[in-house]
C-alpha angles and dihedrals in degrees: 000000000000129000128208113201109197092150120076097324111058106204136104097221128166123183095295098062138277103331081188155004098165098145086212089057096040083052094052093047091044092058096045094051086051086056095040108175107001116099120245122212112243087226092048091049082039104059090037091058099045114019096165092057136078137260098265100034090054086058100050090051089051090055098050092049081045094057101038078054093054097047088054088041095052110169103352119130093217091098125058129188135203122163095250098039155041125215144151135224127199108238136178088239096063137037124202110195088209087062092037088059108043093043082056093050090054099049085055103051088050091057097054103045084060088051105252112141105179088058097052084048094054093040100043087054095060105046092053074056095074097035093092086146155316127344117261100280115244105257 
């Protein structure tokens, strides 16, 4: 199982230890898992993560963070790669504490909002659970 920490602690890490803490990496991993499955274009990533490049530069720098991630990643499904896209997927083999929270959060919301306090309770817990700091910063 792998855990991905954007929140407060920055690392991928599974059993064995962190597999990253690259801030370029955690970023691209934060914004996909905002955007959980919905694909994001490569130029779009591409111009967001490096405004003051090319193209083509751009480009060149989303493939090597993509590749540093993959290696981390390592087997993992999250992620899922086209030629054209980004996206990421939840999985029962990694848990991103971003996703976790704001699945959490929504669950609580929902309950309140039908009147269920002891669900929003339970829900809202746990998602202050995963809040242990800050966001990954945008690099």
């Amino acid at each position: 199982m792998q855990h991905v920490s954007l929140l407060g602690e920055k690392t991928i890490a599974d059993e064995t230890g962190v597999l990253t803490s690259s801030s370029r990496a955690l970023a691209l991993v934060a914004f996909l898992a905002a955007h959980a499955g919905s694909p994001q274009a490569r130029q779009r990533i591409a111009g967001l993560f490096w405004p003051e490049s090319t193209d083509a530069q751009a480009l060149t720098n989303l493939r090597r963070e993509l590749h540093h991630l993959r290696r981390a990643l390592g087997r993992e499904q999250s992620l899922v790669v086209t030629a054209t896209d980004l996206c990421w997927h939840d999985t029962g083999t990694c848990r991103v504490d971003l996703r976790v929270f704001a699945i959490e959060r929504d669950c609580a919301l929902a309950a309140a909002a039908s009147g269920d306090d002891e669900g929003a309770l339970k829900h809202a817990t746990r998602a202050i659970a995963e809040y242990r700091g800050d966001l990954v910063p945008r690099v």
